[in-house]
C-alpha positions in Angstrom: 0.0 0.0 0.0 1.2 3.4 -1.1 2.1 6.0 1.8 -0.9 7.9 3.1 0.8 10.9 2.9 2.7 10.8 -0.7 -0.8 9.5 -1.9 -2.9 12.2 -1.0 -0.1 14.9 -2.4 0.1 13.4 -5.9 -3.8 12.7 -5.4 -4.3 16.8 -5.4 -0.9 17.4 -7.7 -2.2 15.5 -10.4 -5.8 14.6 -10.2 -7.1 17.6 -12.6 -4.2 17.4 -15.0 -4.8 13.6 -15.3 -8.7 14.1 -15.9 -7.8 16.8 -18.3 -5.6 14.4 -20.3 -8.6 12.2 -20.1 -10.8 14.9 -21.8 -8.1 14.3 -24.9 -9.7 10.9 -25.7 -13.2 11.3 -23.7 -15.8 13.7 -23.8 -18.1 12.5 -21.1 -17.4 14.5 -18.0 -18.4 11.5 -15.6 -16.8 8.8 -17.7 -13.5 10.8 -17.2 -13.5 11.5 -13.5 -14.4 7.7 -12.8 -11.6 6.5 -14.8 -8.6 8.7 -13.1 -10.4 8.1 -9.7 -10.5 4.1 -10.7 -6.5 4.7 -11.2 -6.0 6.8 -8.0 -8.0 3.4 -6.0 -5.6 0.7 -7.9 -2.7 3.1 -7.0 -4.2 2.9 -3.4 -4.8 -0.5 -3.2 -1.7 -1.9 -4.9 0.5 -4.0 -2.5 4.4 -3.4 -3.3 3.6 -0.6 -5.9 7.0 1.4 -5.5 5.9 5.2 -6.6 7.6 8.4 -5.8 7.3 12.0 -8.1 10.1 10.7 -10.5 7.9 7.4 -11.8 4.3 8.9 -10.9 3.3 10.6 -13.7 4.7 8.4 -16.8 2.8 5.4 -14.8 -0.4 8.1 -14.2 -0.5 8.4 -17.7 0.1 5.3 -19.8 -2.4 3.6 -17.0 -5.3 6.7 -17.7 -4.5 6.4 -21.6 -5.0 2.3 -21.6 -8.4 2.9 -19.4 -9.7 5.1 -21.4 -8.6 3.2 -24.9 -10.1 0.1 -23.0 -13.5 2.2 -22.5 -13.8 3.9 -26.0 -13.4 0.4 -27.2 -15.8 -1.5 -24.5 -18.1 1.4 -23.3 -20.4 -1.1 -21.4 -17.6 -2.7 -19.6 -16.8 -1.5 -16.1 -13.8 1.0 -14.8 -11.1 -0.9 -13.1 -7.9 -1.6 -13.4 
């Protein structure tokens, strides 16, 4: 499990700029906020998931691009990593 304290700083760092690079592939307002808040739980959740502000935000990325490729091309199938 990630620290409580790093987690919540890239939680408010990055949560609007990963929903706007959402918006690139999505235009459904809700559809967007689920999927980076679906990442930000995996992240959560993720035993042994080594993160710090070097490796966050290439992994933030590539994970909110595959979700949202994964939901353009299976819109009834359900957020989660």
């Amino acid at each position: 499990m990630v620290n409580e304290l790093l987690f919540e700083q890239l939680f408010r760092m990055y949560y609007a700029e990963l929903c706007r690079y959402a918006s690139r592939y999505l235009s459904d307002k809700q559809i967007v906020e689920d999927i980076v808040q679906s990442f930000f739980i995996a992240v959560w959740e993720k035993d042994g998931l080594t993160i710090n502000g070097d490796n966050f935000l290439p992994y933030a990325y590539r994970s909110v691009y595959n979700l949202s490729l994964i939901h353009i091309s299976e819109p009834t199938r359900p957020i989660s990593i």
